[in-house]
C-alpha positions as CSV (number, residue, x, y, z in Angstrom):
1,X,86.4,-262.6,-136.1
2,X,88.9,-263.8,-133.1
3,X,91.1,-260.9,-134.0
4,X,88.5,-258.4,-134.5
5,X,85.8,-256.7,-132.2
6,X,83.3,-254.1,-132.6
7,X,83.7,-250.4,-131.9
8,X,81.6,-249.0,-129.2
9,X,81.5,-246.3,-131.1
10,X,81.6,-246.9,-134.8
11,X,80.3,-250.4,-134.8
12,X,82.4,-251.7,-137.2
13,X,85.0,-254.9,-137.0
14,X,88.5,-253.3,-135.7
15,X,91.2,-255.3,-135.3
16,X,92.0,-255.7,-131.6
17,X,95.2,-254.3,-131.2
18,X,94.3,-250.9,-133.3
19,X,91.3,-250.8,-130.6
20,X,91.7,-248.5,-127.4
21,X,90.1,-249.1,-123.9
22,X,88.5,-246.7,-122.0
23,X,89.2,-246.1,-118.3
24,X,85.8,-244.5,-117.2
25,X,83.7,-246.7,-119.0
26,X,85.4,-249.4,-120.5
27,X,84.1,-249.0,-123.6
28,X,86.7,-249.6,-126.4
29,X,87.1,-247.5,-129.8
30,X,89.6,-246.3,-132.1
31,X,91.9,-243.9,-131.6
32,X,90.4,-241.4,-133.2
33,X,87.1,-241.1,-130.9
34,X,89.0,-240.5,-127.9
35,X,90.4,-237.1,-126.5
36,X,92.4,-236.0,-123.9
37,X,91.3,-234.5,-120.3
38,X,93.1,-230.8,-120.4
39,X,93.1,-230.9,-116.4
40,X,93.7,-234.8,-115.6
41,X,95.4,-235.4,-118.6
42,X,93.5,-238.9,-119.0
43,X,92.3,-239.8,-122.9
44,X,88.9,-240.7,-122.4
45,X,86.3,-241.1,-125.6
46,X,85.0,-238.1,-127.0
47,X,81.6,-238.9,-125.8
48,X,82.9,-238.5,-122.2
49,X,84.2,-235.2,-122.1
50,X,82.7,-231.9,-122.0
51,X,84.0,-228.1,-122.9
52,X,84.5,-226.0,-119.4
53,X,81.7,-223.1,-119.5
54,X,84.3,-221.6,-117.3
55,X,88.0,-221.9,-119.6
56,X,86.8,-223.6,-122.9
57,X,89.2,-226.4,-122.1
58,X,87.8,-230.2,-122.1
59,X,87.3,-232.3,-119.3
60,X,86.1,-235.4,-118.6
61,X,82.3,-235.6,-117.8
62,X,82.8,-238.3,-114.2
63,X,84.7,-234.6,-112.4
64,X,82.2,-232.5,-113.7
65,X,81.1,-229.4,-111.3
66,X,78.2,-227.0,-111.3
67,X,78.4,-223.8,-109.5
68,X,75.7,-223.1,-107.1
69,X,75.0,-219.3,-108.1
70,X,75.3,-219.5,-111.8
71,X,75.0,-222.9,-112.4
72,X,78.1,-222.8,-114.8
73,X,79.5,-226.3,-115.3
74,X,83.3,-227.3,-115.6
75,X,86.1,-229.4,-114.0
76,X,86.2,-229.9,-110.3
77,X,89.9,-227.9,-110.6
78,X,88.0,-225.0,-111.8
79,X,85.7,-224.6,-108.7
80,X,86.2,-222.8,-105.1
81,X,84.1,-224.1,-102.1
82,X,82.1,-221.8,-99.9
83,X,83.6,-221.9,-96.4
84,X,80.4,-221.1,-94.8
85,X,77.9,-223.3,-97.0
86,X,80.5,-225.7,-98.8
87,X,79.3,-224.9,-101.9
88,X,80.9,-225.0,-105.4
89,X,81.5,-221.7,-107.2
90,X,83.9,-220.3,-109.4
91,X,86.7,-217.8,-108.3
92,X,85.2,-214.8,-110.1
93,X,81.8,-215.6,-108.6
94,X,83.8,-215.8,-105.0
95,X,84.1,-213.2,-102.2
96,X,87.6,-213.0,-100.1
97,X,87.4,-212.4,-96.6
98,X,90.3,-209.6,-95.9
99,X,91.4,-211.2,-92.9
100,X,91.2,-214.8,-93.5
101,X,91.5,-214.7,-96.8
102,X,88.7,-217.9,-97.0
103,X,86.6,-217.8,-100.3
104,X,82.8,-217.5,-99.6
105,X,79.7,-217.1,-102.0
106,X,78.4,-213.4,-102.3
107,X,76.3,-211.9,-99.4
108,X,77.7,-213.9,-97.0
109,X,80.4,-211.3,-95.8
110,X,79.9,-208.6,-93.8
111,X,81.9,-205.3,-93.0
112,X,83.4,-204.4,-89.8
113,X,81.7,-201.0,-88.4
114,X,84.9,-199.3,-87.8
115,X,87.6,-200.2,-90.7
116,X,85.2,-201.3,-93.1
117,X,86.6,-204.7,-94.3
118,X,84.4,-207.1,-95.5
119,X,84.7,-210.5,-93.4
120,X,83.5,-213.9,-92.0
121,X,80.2,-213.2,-89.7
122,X,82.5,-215.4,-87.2
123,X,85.5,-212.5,-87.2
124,X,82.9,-209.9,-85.9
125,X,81.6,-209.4,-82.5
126,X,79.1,-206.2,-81.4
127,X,80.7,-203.9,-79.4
128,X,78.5,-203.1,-76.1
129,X,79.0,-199.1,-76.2
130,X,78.4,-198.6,-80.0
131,X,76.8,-201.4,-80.9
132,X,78.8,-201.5,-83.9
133,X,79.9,-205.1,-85.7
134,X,83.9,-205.1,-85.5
135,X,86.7,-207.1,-85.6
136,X,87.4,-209.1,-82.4
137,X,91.0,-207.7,-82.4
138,X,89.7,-204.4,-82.1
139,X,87.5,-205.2,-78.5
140,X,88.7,-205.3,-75.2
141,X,87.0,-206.7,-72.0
142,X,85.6,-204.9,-69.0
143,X,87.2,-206.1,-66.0
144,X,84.1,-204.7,-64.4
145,X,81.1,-206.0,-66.1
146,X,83.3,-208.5,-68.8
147,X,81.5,-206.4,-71.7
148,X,83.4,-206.1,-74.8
149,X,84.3,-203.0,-76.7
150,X,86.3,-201.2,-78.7
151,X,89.6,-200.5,-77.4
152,X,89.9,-196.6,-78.2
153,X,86.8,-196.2,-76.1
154,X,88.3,-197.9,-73.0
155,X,89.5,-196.4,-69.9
156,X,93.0,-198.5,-68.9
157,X,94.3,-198.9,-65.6
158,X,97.5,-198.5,-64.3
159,X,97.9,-202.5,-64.3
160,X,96.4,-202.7,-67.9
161,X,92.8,-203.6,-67.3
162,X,90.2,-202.1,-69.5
163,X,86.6,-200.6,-68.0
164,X,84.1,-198.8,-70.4
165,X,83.8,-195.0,-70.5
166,X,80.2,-195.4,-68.4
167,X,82.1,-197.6,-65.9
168,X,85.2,-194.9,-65.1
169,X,85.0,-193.1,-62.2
170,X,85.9,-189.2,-61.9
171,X,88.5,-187.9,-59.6
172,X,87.4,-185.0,-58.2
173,X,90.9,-183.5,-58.1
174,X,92.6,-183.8,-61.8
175,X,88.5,-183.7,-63.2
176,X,89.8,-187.3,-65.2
177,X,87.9,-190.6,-65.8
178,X,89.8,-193.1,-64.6
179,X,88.9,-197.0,-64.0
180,X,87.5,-198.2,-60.6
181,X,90.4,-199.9,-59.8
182,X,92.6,-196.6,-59.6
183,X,90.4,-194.9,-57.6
184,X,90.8,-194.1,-53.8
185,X,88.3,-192.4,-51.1
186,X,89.9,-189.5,-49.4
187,X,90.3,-190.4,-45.6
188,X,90.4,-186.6,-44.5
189,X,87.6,-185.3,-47.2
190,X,85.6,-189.0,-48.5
191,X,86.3,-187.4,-51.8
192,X,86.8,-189.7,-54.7
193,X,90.1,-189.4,-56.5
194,X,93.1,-191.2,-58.6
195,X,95.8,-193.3,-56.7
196,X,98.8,-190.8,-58.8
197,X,97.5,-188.3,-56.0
198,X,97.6,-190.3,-52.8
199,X,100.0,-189.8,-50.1
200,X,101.9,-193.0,-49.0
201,X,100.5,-194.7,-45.8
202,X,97.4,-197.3,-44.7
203,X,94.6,-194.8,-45.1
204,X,94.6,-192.9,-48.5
205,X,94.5,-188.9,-48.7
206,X,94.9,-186.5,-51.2
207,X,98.4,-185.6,-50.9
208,X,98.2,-182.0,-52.2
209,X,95.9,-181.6,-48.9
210,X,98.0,-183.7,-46.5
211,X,100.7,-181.5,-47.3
212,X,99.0,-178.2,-47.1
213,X,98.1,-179.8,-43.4
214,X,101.2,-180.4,-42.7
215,X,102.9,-177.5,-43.5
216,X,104.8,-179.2,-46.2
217,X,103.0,-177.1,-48.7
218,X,102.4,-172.8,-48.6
219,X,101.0,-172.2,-52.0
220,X,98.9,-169.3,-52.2
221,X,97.0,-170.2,-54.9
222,X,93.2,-168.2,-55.3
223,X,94.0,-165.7,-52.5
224,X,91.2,-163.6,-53.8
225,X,89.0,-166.0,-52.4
226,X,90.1,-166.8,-49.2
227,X,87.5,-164.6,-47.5
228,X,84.8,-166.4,-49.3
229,X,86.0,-169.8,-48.4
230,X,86.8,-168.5,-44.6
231,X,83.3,-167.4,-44.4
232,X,81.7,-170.3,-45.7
233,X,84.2,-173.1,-43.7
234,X,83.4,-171.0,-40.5
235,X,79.4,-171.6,-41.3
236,X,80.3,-175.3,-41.7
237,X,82.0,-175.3,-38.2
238,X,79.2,-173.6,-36.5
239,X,80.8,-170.0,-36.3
240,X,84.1,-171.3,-35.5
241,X,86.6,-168.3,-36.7
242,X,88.5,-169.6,-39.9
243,X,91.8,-168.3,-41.6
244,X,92.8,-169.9,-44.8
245,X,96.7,-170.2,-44.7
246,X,97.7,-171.8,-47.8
247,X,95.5,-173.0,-51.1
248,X,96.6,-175.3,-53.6
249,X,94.7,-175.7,-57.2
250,X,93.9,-178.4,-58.7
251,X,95.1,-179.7,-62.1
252,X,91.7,-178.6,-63.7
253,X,91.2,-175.5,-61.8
254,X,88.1,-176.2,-61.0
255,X,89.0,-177.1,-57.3
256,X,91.1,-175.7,-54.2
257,X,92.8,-177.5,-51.7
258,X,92.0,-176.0,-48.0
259,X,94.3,-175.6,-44.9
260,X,92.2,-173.0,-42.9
261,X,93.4,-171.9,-39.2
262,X,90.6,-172.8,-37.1
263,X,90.2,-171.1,-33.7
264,X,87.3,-172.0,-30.7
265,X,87.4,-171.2,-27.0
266,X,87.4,-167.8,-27.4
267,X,90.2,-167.7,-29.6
268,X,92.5,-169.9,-27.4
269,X,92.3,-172.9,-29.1
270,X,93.7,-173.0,-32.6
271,X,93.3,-176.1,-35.1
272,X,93.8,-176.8,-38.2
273,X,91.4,-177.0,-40.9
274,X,91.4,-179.4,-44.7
275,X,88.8,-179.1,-47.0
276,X,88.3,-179.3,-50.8
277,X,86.3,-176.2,-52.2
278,X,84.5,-176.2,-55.4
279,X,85.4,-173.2,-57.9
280,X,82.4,-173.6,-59.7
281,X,80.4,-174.0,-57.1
282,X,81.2,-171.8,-54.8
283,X,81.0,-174.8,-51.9
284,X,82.6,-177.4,-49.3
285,X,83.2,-180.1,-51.6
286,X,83.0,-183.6,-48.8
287,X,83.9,-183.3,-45.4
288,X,86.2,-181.2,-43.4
289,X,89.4,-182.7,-41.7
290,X,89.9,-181.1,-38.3
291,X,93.1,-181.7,-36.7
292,X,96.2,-180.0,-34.6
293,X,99.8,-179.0,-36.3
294,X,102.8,-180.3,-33.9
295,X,106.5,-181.1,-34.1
296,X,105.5,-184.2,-35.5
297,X,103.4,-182.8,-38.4
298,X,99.6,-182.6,-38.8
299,X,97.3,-185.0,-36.5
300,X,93.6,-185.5,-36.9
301,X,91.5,-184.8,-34.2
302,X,89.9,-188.4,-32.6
303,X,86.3,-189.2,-34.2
């Protein structure tokens, strides 16, 4: 009986050295009652392995895994983890994020509201002027509020900062939406309008108008309604007479630019006039500049 010992599985005398050991339980049997692991490779008694639900191959029962949606057992190699709940799950049960391409279990993806990929909850952000879920690489930030949105809704400046469409400001010249930081207040009108048009100098004016003024410019643009304008710009200076002498449209036609002769004291002294007039409406659009031509160019009057 010193050179035999009892099968753990059989229970008969076997000669010791026909005996095998086994290395999960220590158990020791012959030959024949083991079987080999199809993912570890390690021969392990029959008794301690298991047939995937997954593949049909054999495994051995100490890396067994159970999916967590359809509670599907098989080997450890045969299972995904959730990247959101660190769950098991097989690859067919899994959903790929099409950005990250992480594995997560189904309903846990969502679908960005603009290109429609399906992705992690943490790769979407809502965007403040549609409200929409999208992908973070699609948003922008205000530099005037720091909202974020969609960057084919934003207005960009001239140094590349974004403002929403709500936050752009119009010129009143070109009729555009442009951001804040473009903007400039006509010194000669206190018209809004878009730095491309400013003349170069400490105070900003439209430079259309300073040219006009200066006699830079003699466009004769709208002459049918110079009377109309003359009229109405003498009203404005309390029966001053008014001449327009040149007129200058605007980009959008939906404005004039103004140099009017204006002359008081009986006629004796002359001035001249800048204003913007509304097509549209038929009005003074701001204030009126009132200054004197001279070899120098145009001056505004003091005050």
């Amino acid at each position: 009986m010193d050179e035999a010992e009892l099968s753990a599985v059989s229970g008969k005398a076997v000669a010791i050295s026909l005996l095998k050991t086994c290395p999960l339980s220590g158990k020791r049997a012959e030959p024949e009652h083991f079987g080999r692991c199809d993912f570890s490779g390690v021969e392990v008694l029959n008794t301690e392995l298991a047939v995937s639900e997954i593949s049909r191959k054999r495994y051995r029962l100490d890396q067994q895994m159970r999916s967590s949606i359809s509670g599907k057992a098989g080997h450890k190699e045969e299972f995904l983890f959730c990247d959101e709940t660190r769950q098991p799950m097989t690859s067919e049960e899994a959903e790929q994020c099409e950005v990250t391409g992480r594995f997560v279990r189904p309903g846990v993806l969502e679908r960005c509201g603009v290109m429609g990929k399906a992705v992690l909850p943490s790769e979407l952000e809502r965007c403040a002027v549609t409200e929409k879920r999208v992908l973070k690489k699609l948003l922008v930030t205000s530099s005037v509020s720091d909202a974020r949105f969609q960057h084919c809704l934003a207005v960009r400046s001239i140094a590349g900062n974004y403002c929403t469409p709500v936050e752009a400001k119009t010129c009143m010249w070109s009729g555009r939406r442009s951001h804040p930081d473009d903007m400039r207040v006509c010194s000669l009108t206190g018209i809004p309008f878009h730095v491309e048009f400013a003349a170069s100098g400490e105070k900003p004016y439209l430079q259309p108008l300073g040219d006009l003024l200066h006699g830079v410019g003699r466009t004769t643009d709208a002459s049918d309604r110079w009377d109309e304008i003359a009229s109405k710009a003498s009203s404005a200076l309390r029966g001053s007479r008014c001449r327009v002498e040149t007129a200058h449209v605007s980009p959008d036609k939906r404005h004039l630019a103004i140099c009017s002769e204006v002359r008081t004291l009986l006629g004796l002294r002359v001035h001249q006039a800048g204003l913007l007039y509304s097509v549209e409406d038929e009005s003074i659009v701001g204030h009126i500049a009132m200054g004197k031509r001279t070899s120098k160019g145009w001056i505004g009057a003091a005050g």
